[in-house]
N, C-alpha and C positions, 0 to 999 in steps of 0.2 A: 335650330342649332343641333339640336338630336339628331336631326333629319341627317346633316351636313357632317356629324362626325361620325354616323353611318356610313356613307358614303365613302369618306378619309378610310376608314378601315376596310371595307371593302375591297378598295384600291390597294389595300398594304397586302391585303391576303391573294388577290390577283398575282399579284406583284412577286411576292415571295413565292408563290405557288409554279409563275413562268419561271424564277429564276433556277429553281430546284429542276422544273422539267427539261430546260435547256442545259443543266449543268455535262460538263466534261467527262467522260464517262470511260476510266485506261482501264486495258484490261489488269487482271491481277498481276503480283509481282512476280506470281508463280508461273506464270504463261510459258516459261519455256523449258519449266522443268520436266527431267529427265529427259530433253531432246539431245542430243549432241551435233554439233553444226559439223558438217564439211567443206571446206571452203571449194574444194570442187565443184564440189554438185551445186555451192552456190553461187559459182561463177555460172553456170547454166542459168539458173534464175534471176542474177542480176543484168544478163541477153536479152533474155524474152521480157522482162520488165520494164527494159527500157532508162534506167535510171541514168545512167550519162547524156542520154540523149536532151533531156531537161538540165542536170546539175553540172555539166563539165560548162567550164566558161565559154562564149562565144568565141569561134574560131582556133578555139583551144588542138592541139595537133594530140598531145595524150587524154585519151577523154577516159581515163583513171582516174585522174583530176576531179575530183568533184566538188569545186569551188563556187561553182554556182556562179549568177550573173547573167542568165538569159532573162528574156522580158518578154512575156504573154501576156496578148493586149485581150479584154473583153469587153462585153457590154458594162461590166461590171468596174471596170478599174483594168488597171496593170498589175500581175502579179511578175516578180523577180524572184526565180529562184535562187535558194539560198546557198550556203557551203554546209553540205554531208559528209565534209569528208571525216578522216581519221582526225581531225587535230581536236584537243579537250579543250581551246578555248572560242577558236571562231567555228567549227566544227560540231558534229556528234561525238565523239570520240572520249567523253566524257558519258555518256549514256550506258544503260543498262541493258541486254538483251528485250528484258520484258517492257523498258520506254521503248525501243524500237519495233516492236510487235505492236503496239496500243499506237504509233504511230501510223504503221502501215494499214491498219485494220481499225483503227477506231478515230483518224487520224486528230489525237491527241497530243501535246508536247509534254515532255517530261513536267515542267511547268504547272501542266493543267488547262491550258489553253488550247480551246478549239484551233485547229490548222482548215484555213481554207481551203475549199475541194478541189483549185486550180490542180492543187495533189491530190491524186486521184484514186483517194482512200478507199471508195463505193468501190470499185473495183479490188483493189489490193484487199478489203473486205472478207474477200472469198478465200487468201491465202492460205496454203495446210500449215498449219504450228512447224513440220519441217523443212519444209523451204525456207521458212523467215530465219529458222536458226542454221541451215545451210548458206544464205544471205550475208547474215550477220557473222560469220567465220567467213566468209570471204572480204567484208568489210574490211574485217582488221589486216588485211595484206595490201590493202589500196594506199596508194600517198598521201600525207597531209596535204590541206594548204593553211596557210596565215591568212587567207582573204578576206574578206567583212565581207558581212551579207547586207544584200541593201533594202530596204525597207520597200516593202508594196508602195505602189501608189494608186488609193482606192478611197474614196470619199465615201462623208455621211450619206446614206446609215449604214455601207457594208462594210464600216470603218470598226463598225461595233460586232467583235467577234462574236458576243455571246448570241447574236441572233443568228448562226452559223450552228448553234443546236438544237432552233427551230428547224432550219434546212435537214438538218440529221433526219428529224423526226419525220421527215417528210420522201427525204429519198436515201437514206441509209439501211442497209439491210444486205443480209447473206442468199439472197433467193439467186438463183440462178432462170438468165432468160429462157434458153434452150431446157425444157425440164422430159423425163421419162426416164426411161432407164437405156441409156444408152452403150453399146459396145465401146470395148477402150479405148479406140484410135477414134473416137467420135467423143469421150471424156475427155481424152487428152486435149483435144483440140478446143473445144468446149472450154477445160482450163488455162489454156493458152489466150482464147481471144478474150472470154470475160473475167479472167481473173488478172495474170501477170499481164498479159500484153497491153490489156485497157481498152482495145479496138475501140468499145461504144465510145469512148471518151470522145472520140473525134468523126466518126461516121455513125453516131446516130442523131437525130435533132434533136434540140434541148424545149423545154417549155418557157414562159417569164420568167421562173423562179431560177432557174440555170440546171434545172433536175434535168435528167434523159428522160426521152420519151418512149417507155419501154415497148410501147404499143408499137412504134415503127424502128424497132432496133435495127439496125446497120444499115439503114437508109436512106442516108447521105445528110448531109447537114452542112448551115453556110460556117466557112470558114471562121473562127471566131477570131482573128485579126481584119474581118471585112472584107478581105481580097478573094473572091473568086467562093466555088463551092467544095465542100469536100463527098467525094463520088460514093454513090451506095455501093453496097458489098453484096444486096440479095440477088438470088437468082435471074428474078425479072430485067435488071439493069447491069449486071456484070453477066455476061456471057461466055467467060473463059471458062475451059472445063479443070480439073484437079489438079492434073498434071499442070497447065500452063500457069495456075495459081503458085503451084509450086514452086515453079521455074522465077515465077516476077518474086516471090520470096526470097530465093535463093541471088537475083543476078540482078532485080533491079529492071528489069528486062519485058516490055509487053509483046504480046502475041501480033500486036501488028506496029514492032520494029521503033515503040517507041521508049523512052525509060523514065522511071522514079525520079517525082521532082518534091522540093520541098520536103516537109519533116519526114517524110516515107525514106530519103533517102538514107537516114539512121533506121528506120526501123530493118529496113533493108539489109543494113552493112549488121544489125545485133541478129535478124533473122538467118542471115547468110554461116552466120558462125554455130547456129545450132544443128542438129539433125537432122536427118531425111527425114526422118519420121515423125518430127516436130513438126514441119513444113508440111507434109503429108498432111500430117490432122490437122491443122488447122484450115487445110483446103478443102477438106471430108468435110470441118464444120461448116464454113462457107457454102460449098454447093446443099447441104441439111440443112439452110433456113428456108420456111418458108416463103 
């Protein structure tokens, strides 16, 4: 009986011990202090991030709209994204600068609640404290919606959020893949593909656990709705050179007369609206990986 309520305790100190290591982890409340946001500059960074591209409703004609209602099928379940927009009850809109930064970066809810990596925190991870408050001033110029967000569809056990900060523990973190000390239009670009724009999210392979495989970053990976493959970016299998990277940035457009199909075709239309020289470096970083 000693033996046995050894054991019981054991299990309770395990127990308590994963629950504390898994716990939700927002930044402070201070995260955004003395930043002042510009919603300009953070119309820039809600382009290269991508964020309508997932949250505006399917077939929605204003993708301002951030209503949500798209459906990402994985190994893992269905995730649907949700409504970000401005409104304080179906919405964010009710949020505080520094929940929106512990979101993006620590992907936290106001709540306390781990947010599944279908959002693509690992990435948004890397954001500068000014962007997200340049971001979040552009936020509040967007439209509401009244829309409901619809609930994931994702069975035991990824049903059970709190094992989402084991995954943390395992592939969360600010390291950057491309490291040295790079020139700016080679930084820039650098911030562009792994921080806002997310690229690994979709052209690198993933492991069992759903982590990146940073060992073969931007390497192509199978589509994670099943259909077909999504094509590497590295030197050895993309063969366009800067300029034509640029060019399929800006217009959608490939070097041999064919165009952007599938989700590329929004990144396309958010890439097309930013700078030469956004586009530029992120082609520098492309042709830079190994």
């Amino acid at each position: 009986m000693r033996v046995f309520r050894g054991l019981i305790l054991v299990a309770v100190l395990v127990a308590a011990a994963g629950w504390w290591m898994t716990r939700p982890r927002p930044l402070p409340a201070d995260a955004l202090t003395g930043l002042e946001g510009d919603a300009a500059r953070g119309e820039t960074v809600f382009l290269a991030a991508g964020c309508a591209s997932c949250h505006a409703a399917p077939e929605a004609t204003d993708k301002r709209i951030l209503s949500g209602g798209q459906r990402f099928a994985s190994d893992f379940g269905t995730f649907v994204a949700p409504n970000i927009s401005p409104d304080p009850v179906q919405g964010i809109g009710g949020w505080t600068g520094a929940q929106f930064a512990s979101a993006l970066r620590r992907g936290v809810s106001p709540e306390g609640r781990h947010y599944y990596p279908a959002f693509p925190y690992t990435a948004y991870a890397k954001m500068r404290g000014q962007d997200i408050a340049d971001l979040w001033a552009f936020w509040q110029t967007l439209p509401a919606s009244e829309a409901a967000s619809q609930p994931h569809e994702v069975s035991f056990p990824f049903s059970i959020r709190r094992g989402v900060g084991v995954w943390k523990k395992l592939f969360l973190n600010e390291d950057w893949v491309m490291e040295g000390d790079l020139d700016p239009k080679l930084e820039r670009g650098r911030y562009l593909v792994e921080a806002l724009a997310h690229c690994g999210e979709c052209h690198t392979p993933r492991g069992s656990l759903g982590g990146l495989d940073r060992d073969r970053w931007l390497s192509g990976a199978q589509n994670p709705s099943g259909k077909g493959e999504i094509p590497a970016l590295t030197p050895d299998r993309l063969t366009w050179d800067a300029g034509e990277i640029a060019y399929y940035l800006e217009t959608g457009f490939t070097p041999d007369y064919d165009s952007a199909g599938g989700h590329m075709v929004a990144v396309v239309e958010n890439f097309g609206k930013l700078t030469a020289e956004d586009r530029a470096a992120v082609a520098a970083y492309v042709k830079a990986l190994p």
